[in-house]
C-alpha positions as CSV (number, residue, x, y, z in Angstrom):
1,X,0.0,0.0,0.0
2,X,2.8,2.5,0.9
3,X,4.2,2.1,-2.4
4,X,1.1,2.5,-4.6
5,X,0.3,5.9,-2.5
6,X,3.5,6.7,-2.9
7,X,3.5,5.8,-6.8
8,X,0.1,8.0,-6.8
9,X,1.5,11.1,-4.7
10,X,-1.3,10.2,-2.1
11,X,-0.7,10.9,1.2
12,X,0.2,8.1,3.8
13,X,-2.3,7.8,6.3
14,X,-0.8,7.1,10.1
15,X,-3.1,4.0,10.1
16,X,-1.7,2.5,6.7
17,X,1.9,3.1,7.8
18,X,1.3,1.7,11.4
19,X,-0.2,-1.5,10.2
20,X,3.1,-1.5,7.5
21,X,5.5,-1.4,10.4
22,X,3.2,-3.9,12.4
23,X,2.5,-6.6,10.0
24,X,5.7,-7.3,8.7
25,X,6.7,-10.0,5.9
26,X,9.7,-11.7,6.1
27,X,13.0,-9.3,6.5
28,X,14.1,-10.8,2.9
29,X,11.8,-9.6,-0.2
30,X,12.6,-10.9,-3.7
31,X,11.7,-8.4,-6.4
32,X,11.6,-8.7,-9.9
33,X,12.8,-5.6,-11.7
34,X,11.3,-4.5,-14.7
35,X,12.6,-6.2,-18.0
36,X,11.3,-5.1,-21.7
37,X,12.1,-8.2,-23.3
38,X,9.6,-9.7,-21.9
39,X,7.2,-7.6,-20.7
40,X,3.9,-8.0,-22.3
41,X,0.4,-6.0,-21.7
42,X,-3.0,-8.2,-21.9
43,X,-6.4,-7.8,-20.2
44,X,-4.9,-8.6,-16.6
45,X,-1.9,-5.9,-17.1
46,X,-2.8,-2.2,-17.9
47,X,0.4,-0.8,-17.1
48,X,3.0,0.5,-19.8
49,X,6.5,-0.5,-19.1
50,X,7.0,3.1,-18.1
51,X,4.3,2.4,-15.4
52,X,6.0,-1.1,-14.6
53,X,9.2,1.0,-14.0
54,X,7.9,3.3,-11.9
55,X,5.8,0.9,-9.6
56,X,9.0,-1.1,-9.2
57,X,11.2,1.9,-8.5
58,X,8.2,2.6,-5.6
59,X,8.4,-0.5,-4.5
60,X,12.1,-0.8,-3.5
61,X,11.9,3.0,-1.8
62,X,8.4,1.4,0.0
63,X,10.2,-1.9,1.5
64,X,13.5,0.4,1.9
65,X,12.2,2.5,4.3
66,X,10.8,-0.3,6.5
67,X,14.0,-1.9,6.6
68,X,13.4,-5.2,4.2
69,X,16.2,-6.0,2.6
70,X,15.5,-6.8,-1.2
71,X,16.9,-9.2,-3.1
72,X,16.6,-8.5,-6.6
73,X,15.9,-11.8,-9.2
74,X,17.9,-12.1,-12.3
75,X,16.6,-11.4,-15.5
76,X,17.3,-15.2,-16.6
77,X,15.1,-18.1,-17.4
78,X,12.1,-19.3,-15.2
79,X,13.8,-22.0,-13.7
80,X,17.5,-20.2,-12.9
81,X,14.9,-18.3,-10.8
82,X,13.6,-20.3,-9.0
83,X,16.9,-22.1,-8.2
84,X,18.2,-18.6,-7.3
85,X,14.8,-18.4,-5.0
86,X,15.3,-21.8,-3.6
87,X,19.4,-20.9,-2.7
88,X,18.5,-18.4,-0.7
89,X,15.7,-19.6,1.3
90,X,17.5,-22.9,2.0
């Protein structure tokens, strides 16, 4: 939520950002950063790549300032993905 207000220039309000620092995922968040060669729109996703970028940039400020630490995937196949996935959570 943080990072879509953010991404819209809506303010915060205390309530969002108290259940953000409350309700807390695990300290490690994989993110996928945006990648034109495969990036595709279709009925389920309205955003241009410009959107995509922007979202994503949003994103990494969002879970930065709660103190996540991100671990960005690799633009490489599906399944080198998951392997990277599945190193680091073992």
């Amino acid at each position: 939520m943080l990072g879509y207000l953010n991404l819209c220039a809506l303010p915060v309000p205390p309530h969002v950002r108290k259940a953000a620092c409350t309700f807390r995922y695990n300290r490690q968040v994989f993110i996928a950063p945006p990648w034109p060669e495969i990036f595709d729109q279709d009925a389920e996703r309205k955003q241009t790549f410009e959107e995509a970028q922007a979202t994503y940039e949003a994103m990494v400020s969002a879970y930065g300032e709660l103190g996540y630490e991100l671990t960005h995937l690799p633009k490489s196949s599906v399944e080198d993905r998951v392997r990277f996935i599945v190193d680091r959570i073992s």
